[in-house]
Structures are given as C-alpha cells and as structure tokens.
N, C-alpha and C positions, 0 to 999 in steps of 0.2 A: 194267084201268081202262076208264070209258065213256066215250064222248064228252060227257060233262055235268059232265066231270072239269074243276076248278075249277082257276083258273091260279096260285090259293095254293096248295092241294093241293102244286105241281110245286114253285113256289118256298119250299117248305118246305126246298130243298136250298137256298136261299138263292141262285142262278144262276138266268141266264135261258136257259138250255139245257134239253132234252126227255131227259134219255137213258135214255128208259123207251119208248114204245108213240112212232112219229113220227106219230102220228095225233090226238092228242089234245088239243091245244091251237087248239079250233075255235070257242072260244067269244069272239066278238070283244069281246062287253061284257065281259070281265073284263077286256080288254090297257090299259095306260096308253093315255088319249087319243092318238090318232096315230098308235099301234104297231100295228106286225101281228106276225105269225108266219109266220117261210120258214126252209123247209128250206136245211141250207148248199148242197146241189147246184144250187138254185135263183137262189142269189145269189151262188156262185162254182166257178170251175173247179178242180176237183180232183184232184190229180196225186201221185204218189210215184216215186222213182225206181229207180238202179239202180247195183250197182260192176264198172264195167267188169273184165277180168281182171287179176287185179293178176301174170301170168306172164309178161303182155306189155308190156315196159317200156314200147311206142311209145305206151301209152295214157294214159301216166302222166308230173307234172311239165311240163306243158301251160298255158296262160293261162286256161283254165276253172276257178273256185273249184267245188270238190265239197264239198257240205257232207255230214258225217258226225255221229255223236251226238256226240262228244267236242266239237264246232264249236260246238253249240245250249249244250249243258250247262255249256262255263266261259264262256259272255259275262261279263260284267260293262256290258253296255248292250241296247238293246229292236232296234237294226240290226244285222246283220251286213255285214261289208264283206270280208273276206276269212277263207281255211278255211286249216289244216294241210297238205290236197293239195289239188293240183290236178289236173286231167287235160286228154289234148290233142283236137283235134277229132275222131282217127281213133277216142279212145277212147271218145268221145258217139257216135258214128257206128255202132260195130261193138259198142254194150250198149242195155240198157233204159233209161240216164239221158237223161232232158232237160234241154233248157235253158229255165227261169223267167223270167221278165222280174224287171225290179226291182220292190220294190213287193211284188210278192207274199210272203205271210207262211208262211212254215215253222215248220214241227211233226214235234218229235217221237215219235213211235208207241213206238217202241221201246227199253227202258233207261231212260231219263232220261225219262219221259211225262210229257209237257206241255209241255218245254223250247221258246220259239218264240223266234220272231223276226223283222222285216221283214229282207228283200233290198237291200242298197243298189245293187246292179248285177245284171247277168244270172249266173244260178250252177245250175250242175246240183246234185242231190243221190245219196244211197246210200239204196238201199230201205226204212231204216227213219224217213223222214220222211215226212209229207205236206204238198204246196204247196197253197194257196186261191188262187188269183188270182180276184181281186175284181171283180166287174162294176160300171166305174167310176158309173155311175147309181142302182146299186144296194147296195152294201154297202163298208165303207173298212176295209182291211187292219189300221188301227191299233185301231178299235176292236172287231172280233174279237179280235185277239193283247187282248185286254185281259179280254175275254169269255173266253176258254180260261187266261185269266191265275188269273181267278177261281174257274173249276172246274177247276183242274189237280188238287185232293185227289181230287175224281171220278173224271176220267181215269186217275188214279195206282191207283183200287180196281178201275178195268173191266178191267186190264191182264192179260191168261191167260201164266202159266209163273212159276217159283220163280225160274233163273239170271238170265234178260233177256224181264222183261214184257212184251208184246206189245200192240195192240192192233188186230182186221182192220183193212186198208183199208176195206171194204164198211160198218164202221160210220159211218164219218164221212159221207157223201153222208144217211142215214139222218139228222141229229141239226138238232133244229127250235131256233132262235134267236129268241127277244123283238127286231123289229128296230125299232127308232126310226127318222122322216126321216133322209134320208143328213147333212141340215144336222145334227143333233144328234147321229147317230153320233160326226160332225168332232168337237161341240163336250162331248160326254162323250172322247172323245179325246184332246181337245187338256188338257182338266182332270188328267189321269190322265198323260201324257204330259209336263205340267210336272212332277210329284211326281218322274216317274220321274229328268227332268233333276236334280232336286237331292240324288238318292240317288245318281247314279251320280257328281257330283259331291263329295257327302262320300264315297263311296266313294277316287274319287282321293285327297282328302286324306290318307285311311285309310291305301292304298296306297304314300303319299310319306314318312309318317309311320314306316311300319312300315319302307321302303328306309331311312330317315335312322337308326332306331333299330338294325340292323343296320350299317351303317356305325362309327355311332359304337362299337357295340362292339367289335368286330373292331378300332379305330383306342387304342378306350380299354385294350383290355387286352396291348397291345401296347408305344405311346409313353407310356405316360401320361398327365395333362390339357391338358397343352401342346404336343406334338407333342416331345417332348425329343430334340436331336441325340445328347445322351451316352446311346448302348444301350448292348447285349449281347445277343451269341446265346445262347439258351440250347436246353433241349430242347422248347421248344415254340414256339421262334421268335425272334427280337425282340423284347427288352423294354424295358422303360427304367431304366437301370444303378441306380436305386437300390431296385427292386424285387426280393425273396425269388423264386426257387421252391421251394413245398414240395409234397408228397403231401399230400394228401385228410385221411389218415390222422395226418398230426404236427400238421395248423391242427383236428381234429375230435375232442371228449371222446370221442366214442364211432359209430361207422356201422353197422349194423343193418339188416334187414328185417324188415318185416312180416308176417303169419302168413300163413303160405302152405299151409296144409290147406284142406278144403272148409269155409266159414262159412254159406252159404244155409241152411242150419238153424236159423240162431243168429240169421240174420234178426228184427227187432220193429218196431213203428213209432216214431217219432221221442219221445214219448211214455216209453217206456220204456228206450229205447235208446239209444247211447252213437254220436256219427258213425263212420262206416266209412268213409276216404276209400280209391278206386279209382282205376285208371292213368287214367280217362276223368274223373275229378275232377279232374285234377293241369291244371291251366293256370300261362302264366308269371306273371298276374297275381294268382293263390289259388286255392284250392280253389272249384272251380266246383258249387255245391250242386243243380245243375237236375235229377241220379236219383243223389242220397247215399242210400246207403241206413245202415241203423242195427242196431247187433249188441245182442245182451244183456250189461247189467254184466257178468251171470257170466262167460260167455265173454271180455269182455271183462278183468278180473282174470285168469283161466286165461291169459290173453297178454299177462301187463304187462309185456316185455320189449320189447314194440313200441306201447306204450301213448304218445301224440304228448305233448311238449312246446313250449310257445309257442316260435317259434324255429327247432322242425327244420325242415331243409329234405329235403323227400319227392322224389323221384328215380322216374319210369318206368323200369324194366328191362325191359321188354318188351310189344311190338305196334309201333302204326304210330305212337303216339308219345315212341317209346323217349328219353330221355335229357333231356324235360321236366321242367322241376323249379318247385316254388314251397314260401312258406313258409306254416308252419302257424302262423296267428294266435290271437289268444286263444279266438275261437267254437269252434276244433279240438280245443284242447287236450285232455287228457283221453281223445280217442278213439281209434280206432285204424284201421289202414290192411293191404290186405292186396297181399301181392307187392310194394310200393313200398320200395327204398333210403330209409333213416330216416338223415341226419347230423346231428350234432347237435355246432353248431359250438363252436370253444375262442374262449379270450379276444383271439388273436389275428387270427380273421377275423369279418364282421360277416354273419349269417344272408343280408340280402337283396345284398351282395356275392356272397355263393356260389351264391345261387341264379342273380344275372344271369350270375355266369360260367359257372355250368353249362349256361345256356341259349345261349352263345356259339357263335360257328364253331367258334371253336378248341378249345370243350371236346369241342363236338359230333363233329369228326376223331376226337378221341381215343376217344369213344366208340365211334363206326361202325366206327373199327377193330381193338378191345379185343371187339367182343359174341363172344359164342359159341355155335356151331351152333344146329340144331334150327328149324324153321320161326319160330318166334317171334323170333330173333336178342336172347339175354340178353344183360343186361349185371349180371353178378354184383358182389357186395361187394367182391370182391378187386379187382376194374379200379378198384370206387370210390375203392378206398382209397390205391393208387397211384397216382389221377389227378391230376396237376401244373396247379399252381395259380399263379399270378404273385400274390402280397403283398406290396402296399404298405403303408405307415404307415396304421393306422385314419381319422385326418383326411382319408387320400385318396382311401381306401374311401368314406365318408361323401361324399366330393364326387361319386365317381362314381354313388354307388348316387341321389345326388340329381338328377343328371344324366336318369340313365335313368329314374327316376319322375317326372319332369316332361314326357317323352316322353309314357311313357305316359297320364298323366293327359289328354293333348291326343289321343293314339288315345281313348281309353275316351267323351271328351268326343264326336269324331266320331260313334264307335258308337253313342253314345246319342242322337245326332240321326239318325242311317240308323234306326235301329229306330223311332224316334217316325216319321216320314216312312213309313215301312213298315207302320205302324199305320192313321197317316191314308190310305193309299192302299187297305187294305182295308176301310176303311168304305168310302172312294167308292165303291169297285168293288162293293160291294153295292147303296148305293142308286141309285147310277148304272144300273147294268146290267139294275136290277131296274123302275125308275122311278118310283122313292120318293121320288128327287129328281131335277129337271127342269133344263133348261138352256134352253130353249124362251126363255125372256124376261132371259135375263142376254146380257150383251154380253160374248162369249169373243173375241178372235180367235186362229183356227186360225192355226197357220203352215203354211207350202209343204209342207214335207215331210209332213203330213199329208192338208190338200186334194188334192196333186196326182194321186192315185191312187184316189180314191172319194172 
C-alpha cells in the first residue's frame, strides 16, 4: 500500500486500527476534524509480563494479583480487581513479572485474544498479556480497551498456532490508532462505558435469576410447593410423602435414540429437508435452531424409529453437555435427531415436568454417576430408563412446571435486553471509534473513574 492510501481504504475493516503497513495513514485531510494518527508506542507504555516459578512455593500465594488468561477471559465487567493467584514480592523480584499501576488496561495475546480490561489496583501479569499504561495527556485507557474491544475479531485472525493462538509482543508498539482530543477520547468512553454498566447489570439479574431457578429446583423436587414437614427418604433423597418414585421407563411409552450412523451425506438444505436436531441443538429452553442442520425425507423414513413427536423430550448422552434435555415442540416434530435419548412420556408424567427434572441436580448426580467410559462419558438408554423420578399428582406437576417457566420467561426477558444493549454498543463502537459520530458538542459528563487516568 502507498502512502496516498485513503483512510476509507483502512476503515473498510470498520476499526480505527492500522494492522497492515504502520506507515500509512499520513494523510491528515482524510482524519475526522481534530484527529491524528499515533502509534500505540507513542502514546502508551507497553509491557508484558512473566510466571514466576511455580516449583518455588515462596513465590507464590502473596498479596500481588497475577493476572493470567483464565483472569481476562471469564470477567463478566470492563475492571479487574482481583486474579485466581496471586504472588509474593520475592516472586516479582526473582521473574520477568512487573508490577502495573492501576489504570492501566490489559490484554490478552495469548488464547483468549482480545480479552481486556482495566486495572483497579497495581497487579503483575503472566507472559501472555500485554499492559498499555497510558500517557495521562495523551491517550485514556478506557477508550483504547473499547478500540481493541472493536477489533477483537482482527486480533482473533492475526493470532499464529492451531492449540493457543498467539500473538508477538513486537506487533503491538507497531499498530497506528485514529486518536481524537483526549476530552473526547473521555467522552466516546464514557458513552460506551454506560452501555457497558447496564449489560453487566442485566447480566447480574441474569446471574440471580439463574441461582433462584436452581434453587428452586433442587427445593421443588424434593418438599414439594410448600416446603412440606411430612417426607420420606427415598433413593434419591427427600421427598414429600405424597409423591411416587418411579423409573424413567414405567412414567415413559417408549425411550429410544436417535440414528447414530454417519448422516453428513443425507445432509439438504432446509428447503428440502426434514430438522436434524444435535447435542448442540438441545438447550433447557428448546431446540436452539442457530446451525440445525436438515436430513433428507428419504433418510429420514429409513429412521422412523427415531422420527420426533411433539412432546418428546430429547436427552444429550454425550460431550460437554451431557444430560441436557428439552422438549420437542410442534416446529420439530416430524424430524429427526441424531445420538440424542428420545422419551416419550406416558399419561402419567407431563413432557415439560421431565424435562425440568432431567435438567435438576438431582437428576444430573444420577447421571454423572451412571455415564460410561470412553472419552466422551455416555450416558446410555439403559441409565435412562432406570432413572428415578419423584411423581406427584399431574395438578402438581402443572404448578411446578408453571413455576419454572415463569423463571425463565424473566431470564429470557433479561437476555433479550443484554443482547439488544450488546447491539447498540456495537454500533457506537463503530461510529464512535471511527468518527462518523462526534461528541465534541454534546454535554457528556465523564465520571472519575474514567478521567482520572487520561
């Protein structure tokens, strides 16, 4: 590319990042008014760390936060305040880790690329991070982590190896950034930075809602709706004395799986095709259709023994979300599933009852410790069929199945306010970043924790 290279040309990637040629974004008449172009070396200090020996206990279990990938990768907020380990001074002392100041925003290179986040205290890291500490006149922590927020899909593609992607150190001092006045860095910040407060806050709800729904189940299929004093021990715990236990197999017409030879041939598009629901379809709330894929009639008659009716409830036997069940509604019907337990309940249990108990603790025990060998850890027909069921009176069923779907309905409502919020923040974060839209003449106010560090 020349130097005459247009600053749409670059923002064709939709980011206001260079990570092509660091030379070429010289032409000032293309930058939004106001804007320049600097290198990150230029306008912050950059640093990565290092893991002490983990053979020397004395180094380790110390008051210095070490932040690691696992640290960056399950936030659930834009700060970090504390890590998994920690280490002690002799352990900073005697490795390549430093200590960061707060404020400064961490990245991750390695595994999880892109993963960031600000500093709320001083915290060393492990090699595969890198720190920016921000030159407070010159560039504000929050609105980079918001800039790498935006090209984290980039990062994710520049990353070299198949196990745990990498990305050099030596790239990043190299990568040129769209920078606005540091007032407007704050106040694209601080825009971007509310969003983020009200996702991590339905997040919370999210989070209390999903504890409460657990709860209640584990409490509902145990006392029943009232907390009832009159139990009984049975073989799967505590219940309440006027509830059944039966097997799988005496409340279910019929338990079955799914065709389990190879189908990828019988592959068609939707068009043609009959659904094929997979382990990765199966969620507690339905059949999740986001990669359904679709078999052929014919195929699919050649396997009418696992062919779905409105009603079953479909069962993962194996992978990472073994013992997930939901039920198959009427858009299903007719189709067919492969490797999934098919129950197909009797008159004496009600579909979305079995599925919320199969999705319970207490079904789930009985699963994790019924699967059998082999990497994938099955859970065959036979566990299904003898798996012990507490049965109440259908009236009861119907309160609790009521119970638990008005949970969810108040998760699901959450979710769909996190994703719309999730939406809206990546349009800002394009035309903010890009400066398609300006802040220059709107009255923002920053808060502290933004200003006080750039």
């Amino acid at each position: 590319m020349s130097e005459q290279t247009k600053l749409n040309d670059i923002a064709n990637q939709e980011t206001g990042v260079n990570f092509r040629s660091p030379s070429v974004l010289t032409r000032a008449e293309q930058l939004p008014s106001g804007w320049d172009v600097a290198g990150a070396n230029s306008i912050t200090k950059i640093k990565t760390g290092h893991t002490p020996s983990t053979d020397t206990d004395e180094y380790w279990n110390g008051n210095i936060p070490w932040i690691a990938i696992h640290d960056l990768s399950g936030l659930d907020t834009v700060e970090i305040d504390e890590t998994e380990d920690n280490i002690t001074e002799e352990g900073l002392a005697n490795s390549g880790a430093k200590l960061i100041p707060e404020g400064a925003l961490a990245l991750c290179r390695t595994g999880s690329i892109g993963e960031s986040a600000i500093l709320n205290r001083e915290m060393a890291t492990d090699q595969s991070t890198v720190t920016f500490e921000c030159y407070p006149d010159l560039s504000n922590p929050y609105f980079l982590m918001y800039i790498f927020q935006w090209c984290q899909p980039e990062l994710e593609r520049l990353g070299i190896g198949s196990t745990h992607p990498s990305i050099q150190l030596d790239f990043f001092p190299d990568l040129q950034f769209l920078t606005p006045p540091l007032s407007e860095q704050r106040k694209i910040a601080t825009v971007l930075y509310t969003v983020d407060q009200a996702i991590e806050k339905t997040q919370k709800a999210i989070n209390s809602l999903s504890n409460i729904k657990l709860g209640v189940k584990q409490d509902i299929f145990a006392t029943g709706l009232s907390n009832e004093q009159d139990t009984k021990e049975t073989r799967i715990g505590e219940v309440s004395s006027s509830w059944e236990i039966r097997s799988a197999s005496e409340v279910c017409d019929e338990i079955t799986v799914g065709i389990v030879s190879g189908a990828t041939e019988h592959y068609v598009n939707s068009d043609d095709g009959v659904p094929f629901v997979r382990s990765k379809n199966v969620r507690e709330h339905g059949i999740d259709d986001s990669s359904l894929r679709y078999i052929s009639k014919r195929f699919n008659e050649q396997n009418s023994k696992s062919i779905l009716n409105e009603g079953d409830v479909l069962t993962v036997r194996t992978g990472v979300n073994l013992g997930e069940s939901c039920v198959v509604n009427e858009e299903y019907a007719g189709g067919n599933c492969f490797s999934l337990i098919i129950s197909r309940p009797g008159n004496k249990i009600l579909s979305k009852y079995l599925q919320y108990y199969i999705n319970s603790k207490k079904a789930i025990g009985f699963i994790d410790a019924w699967k059998a060998g082999g990497g994938q850890n099955n859970f065959n027909i036979g566990s299904m069929r003898r798996l012990p069921i507490p049965i109440p009176p259908i009236e009861i069923q119907e309160k609790v199945v009521e119970i638990l779907d008005n949970v969810n309905e108040e998760i699901e409502k959450e979710q769909e306010i996190a994703e719309r919020l999730s939406r809206i923040k990546r349009g800002l974060m394009q035309d903010l970043s890009s400066g398609k839209v300006r802040t220059t003449d709107t009255n923002i106010e920053v808060p502290d924790e933004i200003a006080q560090h750039g």
